[in-house]
Backbone as numpy.savetxt, mean C-alpha at the origin, in Angstrom:
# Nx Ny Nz CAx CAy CAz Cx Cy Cz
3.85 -14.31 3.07 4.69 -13.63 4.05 3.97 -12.45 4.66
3.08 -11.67 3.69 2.85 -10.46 4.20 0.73 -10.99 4.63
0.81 -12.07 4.54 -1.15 -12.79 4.73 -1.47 -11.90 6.14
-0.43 -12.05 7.08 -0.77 -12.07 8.71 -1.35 -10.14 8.60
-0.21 -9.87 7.25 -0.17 -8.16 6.85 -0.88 -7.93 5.98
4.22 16.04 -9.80 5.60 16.36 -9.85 5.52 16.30 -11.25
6.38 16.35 -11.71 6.36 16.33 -12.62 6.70 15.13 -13.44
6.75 14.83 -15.00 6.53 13.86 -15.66 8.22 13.66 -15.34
9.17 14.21 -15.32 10.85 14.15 -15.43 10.74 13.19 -13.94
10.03 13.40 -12.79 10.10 13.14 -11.67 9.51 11.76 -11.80
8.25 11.71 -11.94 7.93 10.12 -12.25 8.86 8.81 -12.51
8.60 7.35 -11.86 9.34 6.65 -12.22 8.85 6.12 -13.68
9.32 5.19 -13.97 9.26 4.81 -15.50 7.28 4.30 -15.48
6.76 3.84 -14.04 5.54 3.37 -13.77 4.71 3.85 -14.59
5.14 5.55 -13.51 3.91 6.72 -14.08 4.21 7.51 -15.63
5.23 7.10 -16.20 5.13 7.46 -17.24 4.24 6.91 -18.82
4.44 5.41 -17.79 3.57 4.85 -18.99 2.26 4.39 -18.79
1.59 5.45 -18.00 0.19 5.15 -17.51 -0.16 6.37 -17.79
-1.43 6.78 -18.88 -1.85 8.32 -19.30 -2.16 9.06 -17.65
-2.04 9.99 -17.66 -1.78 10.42 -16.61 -3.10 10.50 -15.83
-4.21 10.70 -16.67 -5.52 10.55 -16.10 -6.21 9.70 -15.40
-5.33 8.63 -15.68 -5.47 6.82 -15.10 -4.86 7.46 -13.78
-3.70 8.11 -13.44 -3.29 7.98 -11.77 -3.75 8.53 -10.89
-4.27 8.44 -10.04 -4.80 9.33 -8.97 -3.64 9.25 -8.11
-3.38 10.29 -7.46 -2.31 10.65 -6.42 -2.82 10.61 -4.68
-2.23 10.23 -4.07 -2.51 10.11 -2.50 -1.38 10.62 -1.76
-1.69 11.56 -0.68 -0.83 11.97 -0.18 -0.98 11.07 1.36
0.48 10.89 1.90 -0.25 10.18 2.94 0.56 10.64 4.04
0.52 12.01 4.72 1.42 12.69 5.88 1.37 11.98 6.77
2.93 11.72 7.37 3.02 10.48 8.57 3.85 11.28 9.30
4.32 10.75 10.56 5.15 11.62 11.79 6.88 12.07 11.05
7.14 11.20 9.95 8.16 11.09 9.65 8.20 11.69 8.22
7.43 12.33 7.39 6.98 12.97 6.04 6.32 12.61 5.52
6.34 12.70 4.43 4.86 12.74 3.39 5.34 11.94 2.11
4.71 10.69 1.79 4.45 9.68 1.21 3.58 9.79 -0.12
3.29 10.18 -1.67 2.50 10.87 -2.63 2.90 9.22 -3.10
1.68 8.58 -3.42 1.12 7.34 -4.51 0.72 7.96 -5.44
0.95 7.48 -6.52 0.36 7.47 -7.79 -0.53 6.33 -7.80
-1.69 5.93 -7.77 -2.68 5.01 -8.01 -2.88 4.48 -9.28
-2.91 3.02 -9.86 -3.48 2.89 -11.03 -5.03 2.61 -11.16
-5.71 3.50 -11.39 -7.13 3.00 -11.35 -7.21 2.49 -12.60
-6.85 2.29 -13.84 -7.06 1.93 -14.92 -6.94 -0.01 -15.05
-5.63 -0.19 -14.39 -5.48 -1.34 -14.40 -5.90 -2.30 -13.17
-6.16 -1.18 -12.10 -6.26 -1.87 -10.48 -7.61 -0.92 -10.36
-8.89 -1.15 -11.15 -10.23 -0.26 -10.45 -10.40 -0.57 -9.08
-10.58 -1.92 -9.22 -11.50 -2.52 -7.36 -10.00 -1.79 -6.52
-8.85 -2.40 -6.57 -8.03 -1.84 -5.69 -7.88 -0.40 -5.15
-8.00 0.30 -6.65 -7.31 1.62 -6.29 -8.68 2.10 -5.75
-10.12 1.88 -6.02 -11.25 2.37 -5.23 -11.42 2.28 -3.78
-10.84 0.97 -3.62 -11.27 0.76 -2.05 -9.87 1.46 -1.79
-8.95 1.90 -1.73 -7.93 2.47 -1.25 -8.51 3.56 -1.14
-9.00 4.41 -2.40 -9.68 5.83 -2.25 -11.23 5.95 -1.12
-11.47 4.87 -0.87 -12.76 5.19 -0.09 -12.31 5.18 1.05
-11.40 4.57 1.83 -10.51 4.90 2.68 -9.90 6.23 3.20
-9.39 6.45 2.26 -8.77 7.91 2.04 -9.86 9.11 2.32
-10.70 8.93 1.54 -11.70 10.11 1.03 -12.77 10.22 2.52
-13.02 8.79 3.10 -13.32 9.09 4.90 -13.10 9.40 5.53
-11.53 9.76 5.60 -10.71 9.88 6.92 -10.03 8.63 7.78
-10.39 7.67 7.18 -10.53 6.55 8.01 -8.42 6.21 8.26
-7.48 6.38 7.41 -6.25 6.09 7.54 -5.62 6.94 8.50
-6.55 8.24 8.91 -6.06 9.48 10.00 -5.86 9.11 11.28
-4.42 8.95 11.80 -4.64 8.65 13.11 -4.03 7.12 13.12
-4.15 6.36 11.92 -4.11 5.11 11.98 -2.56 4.76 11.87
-1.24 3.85 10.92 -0.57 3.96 10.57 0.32 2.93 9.93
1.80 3.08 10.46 2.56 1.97 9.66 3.16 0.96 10.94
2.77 -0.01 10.97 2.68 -1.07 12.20 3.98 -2.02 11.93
4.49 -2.19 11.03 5.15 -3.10 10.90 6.06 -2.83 9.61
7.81 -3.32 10.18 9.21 -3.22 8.71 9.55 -4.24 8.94
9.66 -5.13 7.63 10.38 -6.00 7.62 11.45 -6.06 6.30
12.77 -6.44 7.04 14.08 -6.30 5.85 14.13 -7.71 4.82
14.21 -7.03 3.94 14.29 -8.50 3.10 14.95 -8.05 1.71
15.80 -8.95 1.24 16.66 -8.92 -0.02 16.96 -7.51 -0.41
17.85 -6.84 0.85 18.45 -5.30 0.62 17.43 -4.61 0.70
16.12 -4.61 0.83 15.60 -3.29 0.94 14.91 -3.94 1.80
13.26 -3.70 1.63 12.49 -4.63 2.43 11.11 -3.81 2.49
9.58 -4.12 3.44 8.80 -3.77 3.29 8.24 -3.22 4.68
7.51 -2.46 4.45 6.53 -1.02 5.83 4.85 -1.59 5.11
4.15 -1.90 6.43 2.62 -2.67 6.23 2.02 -1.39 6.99
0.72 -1.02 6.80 0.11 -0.19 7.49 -1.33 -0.18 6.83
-2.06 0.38 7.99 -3.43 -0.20 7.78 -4.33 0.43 9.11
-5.63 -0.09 9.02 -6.33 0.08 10.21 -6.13 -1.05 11.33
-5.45 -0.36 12.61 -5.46 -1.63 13.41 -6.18 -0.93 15.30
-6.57 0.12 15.27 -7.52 1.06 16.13 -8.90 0.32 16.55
-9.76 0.58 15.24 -10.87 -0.16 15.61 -11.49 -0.94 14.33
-11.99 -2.26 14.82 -12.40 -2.62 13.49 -13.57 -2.32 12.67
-14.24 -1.61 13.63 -15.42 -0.83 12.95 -15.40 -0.05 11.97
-13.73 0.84 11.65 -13.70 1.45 10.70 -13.66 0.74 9.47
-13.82 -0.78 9.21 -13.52 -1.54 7.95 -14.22 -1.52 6.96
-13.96 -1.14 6.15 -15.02 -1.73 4.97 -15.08 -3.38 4.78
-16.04 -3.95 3.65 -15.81 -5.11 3.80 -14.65 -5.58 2.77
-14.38 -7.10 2.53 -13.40 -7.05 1.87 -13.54 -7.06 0.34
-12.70 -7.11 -0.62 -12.98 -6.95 -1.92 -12.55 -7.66 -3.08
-13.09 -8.06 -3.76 -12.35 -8.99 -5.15 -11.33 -8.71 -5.13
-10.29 -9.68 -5.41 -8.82 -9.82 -5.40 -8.67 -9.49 -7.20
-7.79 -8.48 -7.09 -7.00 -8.10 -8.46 -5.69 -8.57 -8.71
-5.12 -9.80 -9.03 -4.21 -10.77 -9.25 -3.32 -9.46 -10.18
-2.21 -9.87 -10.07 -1.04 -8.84 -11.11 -0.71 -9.77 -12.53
-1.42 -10.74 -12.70 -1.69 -11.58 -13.50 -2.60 -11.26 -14.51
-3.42 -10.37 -13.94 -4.75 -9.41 -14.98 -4.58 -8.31 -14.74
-3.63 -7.37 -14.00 -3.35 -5.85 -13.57 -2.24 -5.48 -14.25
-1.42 -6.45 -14.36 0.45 -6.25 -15.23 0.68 -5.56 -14.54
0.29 -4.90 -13.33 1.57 -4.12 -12.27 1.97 -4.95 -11.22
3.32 -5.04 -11.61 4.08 -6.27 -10.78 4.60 -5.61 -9.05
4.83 -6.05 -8.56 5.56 -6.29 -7.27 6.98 -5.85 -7.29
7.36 -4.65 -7.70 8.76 -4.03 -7.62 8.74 -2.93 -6.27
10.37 -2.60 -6.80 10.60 -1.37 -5.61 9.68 -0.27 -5.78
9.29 0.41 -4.92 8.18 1.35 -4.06 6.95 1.09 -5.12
6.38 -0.25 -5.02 5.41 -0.31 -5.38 4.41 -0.46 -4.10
3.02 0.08 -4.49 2.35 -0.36 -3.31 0.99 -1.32 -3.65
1.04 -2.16 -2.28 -0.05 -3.10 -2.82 -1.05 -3.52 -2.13
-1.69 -4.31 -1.60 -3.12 -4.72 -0.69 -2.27 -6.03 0.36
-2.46 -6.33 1.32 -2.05 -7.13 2.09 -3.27 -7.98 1.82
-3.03 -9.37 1.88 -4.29 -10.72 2.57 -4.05 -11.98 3.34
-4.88 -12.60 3.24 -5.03 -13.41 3.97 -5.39 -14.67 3.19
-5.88 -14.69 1.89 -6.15 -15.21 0.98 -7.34 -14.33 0.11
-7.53 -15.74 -0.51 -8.65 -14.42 -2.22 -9.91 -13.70 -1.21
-9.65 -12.52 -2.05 -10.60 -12.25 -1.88 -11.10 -11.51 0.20
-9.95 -11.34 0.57 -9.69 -10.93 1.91 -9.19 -9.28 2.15
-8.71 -8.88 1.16 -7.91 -7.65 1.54 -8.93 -6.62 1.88
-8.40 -5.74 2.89 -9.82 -4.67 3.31 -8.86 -3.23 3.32
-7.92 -2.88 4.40 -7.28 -1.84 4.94 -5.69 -1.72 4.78
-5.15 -2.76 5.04 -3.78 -3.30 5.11 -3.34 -3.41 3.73
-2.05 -2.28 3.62 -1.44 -2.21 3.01 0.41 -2.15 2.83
0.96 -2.67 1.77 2.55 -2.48 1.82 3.22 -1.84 0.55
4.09 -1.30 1.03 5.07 -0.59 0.34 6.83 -1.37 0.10
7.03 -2.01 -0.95 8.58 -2.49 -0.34 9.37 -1.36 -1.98
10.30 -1.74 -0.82 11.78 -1.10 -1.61 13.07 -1.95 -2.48
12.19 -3.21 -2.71 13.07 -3.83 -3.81 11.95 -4.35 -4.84
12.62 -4.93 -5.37 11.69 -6.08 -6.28 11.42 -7.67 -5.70
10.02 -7.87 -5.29 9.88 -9.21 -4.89 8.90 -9.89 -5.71
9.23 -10.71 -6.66 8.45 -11.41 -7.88 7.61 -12.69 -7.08
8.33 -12.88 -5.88 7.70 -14.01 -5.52 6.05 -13.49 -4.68
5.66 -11.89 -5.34 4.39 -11.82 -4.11 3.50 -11.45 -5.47
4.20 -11.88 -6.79 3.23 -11.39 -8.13 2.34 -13.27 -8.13
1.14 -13.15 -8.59 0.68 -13.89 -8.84 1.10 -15.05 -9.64
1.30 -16.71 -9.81 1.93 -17.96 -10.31 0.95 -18.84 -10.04
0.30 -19.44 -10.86 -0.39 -20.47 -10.86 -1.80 -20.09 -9.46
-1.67 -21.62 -8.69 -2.76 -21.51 -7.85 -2.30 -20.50 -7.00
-1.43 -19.89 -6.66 -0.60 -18.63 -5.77 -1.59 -17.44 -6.24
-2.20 -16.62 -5.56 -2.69 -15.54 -5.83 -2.14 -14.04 -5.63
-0.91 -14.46 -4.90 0.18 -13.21 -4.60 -0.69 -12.09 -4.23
-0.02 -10.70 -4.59 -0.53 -9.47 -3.65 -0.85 -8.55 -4.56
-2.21 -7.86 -5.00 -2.71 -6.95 -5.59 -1.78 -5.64 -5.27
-0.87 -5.76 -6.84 -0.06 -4.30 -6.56 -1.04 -3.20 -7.37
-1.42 -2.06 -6.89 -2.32 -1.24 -7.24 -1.76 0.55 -7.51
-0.30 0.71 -7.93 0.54 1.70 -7.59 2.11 2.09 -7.22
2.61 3.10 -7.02 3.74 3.31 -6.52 3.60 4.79 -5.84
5.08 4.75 -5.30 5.47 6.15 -4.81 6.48 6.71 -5.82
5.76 7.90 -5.63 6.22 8.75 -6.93 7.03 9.75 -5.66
6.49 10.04 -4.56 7.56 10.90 -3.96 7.47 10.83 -2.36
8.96 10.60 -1.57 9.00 10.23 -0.72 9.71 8.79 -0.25
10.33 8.25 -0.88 10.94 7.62 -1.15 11.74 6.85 0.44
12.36 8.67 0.81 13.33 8.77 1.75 12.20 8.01 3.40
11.25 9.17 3.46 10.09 8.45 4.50 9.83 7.47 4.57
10.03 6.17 3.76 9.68 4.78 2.91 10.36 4.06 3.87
12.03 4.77 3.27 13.39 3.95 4.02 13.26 4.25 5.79
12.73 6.06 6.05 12.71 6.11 7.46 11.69 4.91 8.40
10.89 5.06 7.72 9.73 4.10 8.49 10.51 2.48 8.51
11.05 2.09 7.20 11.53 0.59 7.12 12.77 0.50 8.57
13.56 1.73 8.87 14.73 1.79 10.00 14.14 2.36 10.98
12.86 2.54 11.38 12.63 3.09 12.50 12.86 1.61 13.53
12.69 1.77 15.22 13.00 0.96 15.76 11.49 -0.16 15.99
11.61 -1.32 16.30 10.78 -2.45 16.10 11.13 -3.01 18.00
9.59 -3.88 18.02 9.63 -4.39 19.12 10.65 -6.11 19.31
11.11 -6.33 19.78 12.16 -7.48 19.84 11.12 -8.54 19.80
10.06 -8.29 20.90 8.92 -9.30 21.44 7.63 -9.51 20.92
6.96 -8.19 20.15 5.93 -7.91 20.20 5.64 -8.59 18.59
4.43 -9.71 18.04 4.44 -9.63 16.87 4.12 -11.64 17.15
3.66 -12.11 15.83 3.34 -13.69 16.30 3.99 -14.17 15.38
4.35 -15.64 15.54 5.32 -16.53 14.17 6.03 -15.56 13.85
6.36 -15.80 12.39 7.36 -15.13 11.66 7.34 -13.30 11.76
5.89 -13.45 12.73 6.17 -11.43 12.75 6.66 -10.97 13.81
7.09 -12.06 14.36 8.11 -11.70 15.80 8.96 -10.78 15.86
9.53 -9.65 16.00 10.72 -8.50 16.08 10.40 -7.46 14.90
8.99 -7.81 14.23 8.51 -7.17 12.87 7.69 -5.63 13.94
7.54 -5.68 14.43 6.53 -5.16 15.03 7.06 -3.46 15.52
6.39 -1.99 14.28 7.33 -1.24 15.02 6.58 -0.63 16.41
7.58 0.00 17.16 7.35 0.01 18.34 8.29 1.84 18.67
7.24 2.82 18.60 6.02 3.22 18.23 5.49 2.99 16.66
4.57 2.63 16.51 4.16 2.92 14.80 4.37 3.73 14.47
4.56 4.46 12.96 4.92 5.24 12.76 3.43 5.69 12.11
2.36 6.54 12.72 0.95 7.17 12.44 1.33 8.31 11.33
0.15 7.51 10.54 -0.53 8.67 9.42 -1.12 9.40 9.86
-0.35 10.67 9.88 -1.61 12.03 10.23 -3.07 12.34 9.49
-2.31 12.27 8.29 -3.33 12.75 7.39 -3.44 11.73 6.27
-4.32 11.84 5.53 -4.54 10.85 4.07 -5.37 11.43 3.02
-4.93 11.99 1.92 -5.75 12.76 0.98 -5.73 12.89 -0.02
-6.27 12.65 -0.93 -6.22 12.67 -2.65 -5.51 14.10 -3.24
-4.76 14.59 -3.88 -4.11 15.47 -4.34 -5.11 16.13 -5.85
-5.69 15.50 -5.95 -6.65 16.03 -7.10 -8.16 15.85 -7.53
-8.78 16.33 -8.00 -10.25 16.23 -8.55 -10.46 14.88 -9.07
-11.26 13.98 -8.98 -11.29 12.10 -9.76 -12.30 12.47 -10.15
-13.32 11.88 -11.05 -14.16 11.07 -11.61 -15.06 10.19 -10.59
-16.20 10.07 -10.26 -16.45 9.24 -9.82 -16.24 7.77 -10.41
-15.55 6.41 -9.83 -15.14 5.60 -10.41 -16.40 4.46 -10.17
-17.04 3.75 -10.93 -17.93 2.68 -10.64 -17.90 1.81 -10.19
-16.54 1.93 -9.93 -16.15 0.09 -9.27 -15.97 0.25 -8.09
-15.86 1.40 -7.06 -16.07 1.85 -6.19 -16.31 0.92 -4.75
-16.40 0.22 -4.04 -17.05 -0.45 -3.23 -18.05 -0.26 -2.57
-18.62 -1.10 -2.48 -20.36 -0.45 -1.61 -20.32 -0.15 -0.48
């Protein structure tokens, strides 16, 4: 569906049971507020790296959230680089939730593809639980690599902002928002480790 796409009291149950040193935090200021991920680098290295090399460029500045789609009461906000494609890195080993155990729930966030081994920039955030985007057999589903720990409300604004009726192909027809809703800013909230899995 999506291929074409504080404190410890505050934490959801995610970040509580991930030592805290494992999360890296991302702040991600958009026209509409400010969006804070908790990253799992412990269980999602390749993911949560290429997310951070992203970040740590500048490259998500300017860029934003292109697309809401409603689905089973809540639904999902895709955003990514869609400006120039020069800003891309290349793409990266697929981290199945099948070897990550972080599943595909509400405000989890994860890697968009196209198939294995495709994901580069494009990313989603949904607001329910969708089991059908966790990995099953030959299905490789969607590298969930995280959640939102705060911001929740910005999540839902971006999912109700207004969408183009026309603009968008196949099934992304009326998906399409119209203005995007742009990331100002994109920035790590704390000191990391250099991580090795890093992307080249």
């Amino acid at each position: 569906m999506l291929a074409a796409c504080l404190s410890a009291l505050a934490l959801p149950a995610f970040a509580q049971a991930v030592p805290d040193a494992d999360l890296i935090r991302v702040a991600l200021d958009t026209e509409k507020g400010r969006i804070v991920l908790a990253l799992d680098q412990a269980h999602a290295p390749i993911t949560t790296a290429n997310f951070l090399k992203y970040v740590e460029a500048g490259r998500f500045d300017g860029e934003g959230f292109y697309r809401a789609l409603n689905y089973a009461g809540g639904g999902i906000v895709q955003g990514g680089i869609t400006s120039d494609a020069r800003k891309l890195y290349p793409a990266i080993v697929h981290e199945p939730t099948s070897a990550t155990g972080i599943k595909n729930t509400a405000w989890t966030v994860a890697m968009a593809n196209s198939g294995p081994n495709t994901a580069r920039s494009d990313f989603f955030i949904m607001t329910t639980d969708i089991p059908a985007f966790d990995a099953k057999g030959a299905d490789i589903g969607f590298a969930a690599f995280g959640k939102v720990v705060e911001g929740q409300e910005v999540v839902k604004a971006i999912l109700t902002a207004p969408v183009s009726p026309t603009k968008g192909e196949g099934a992304m027809k009326g998906q399409m928002l119209e203005p995007m809703v742009k990331i100002l800013k994109a920035e790590g909230l704390e000191d990391r480790r250099p991580n090795e899995n890093a992307p080249a």
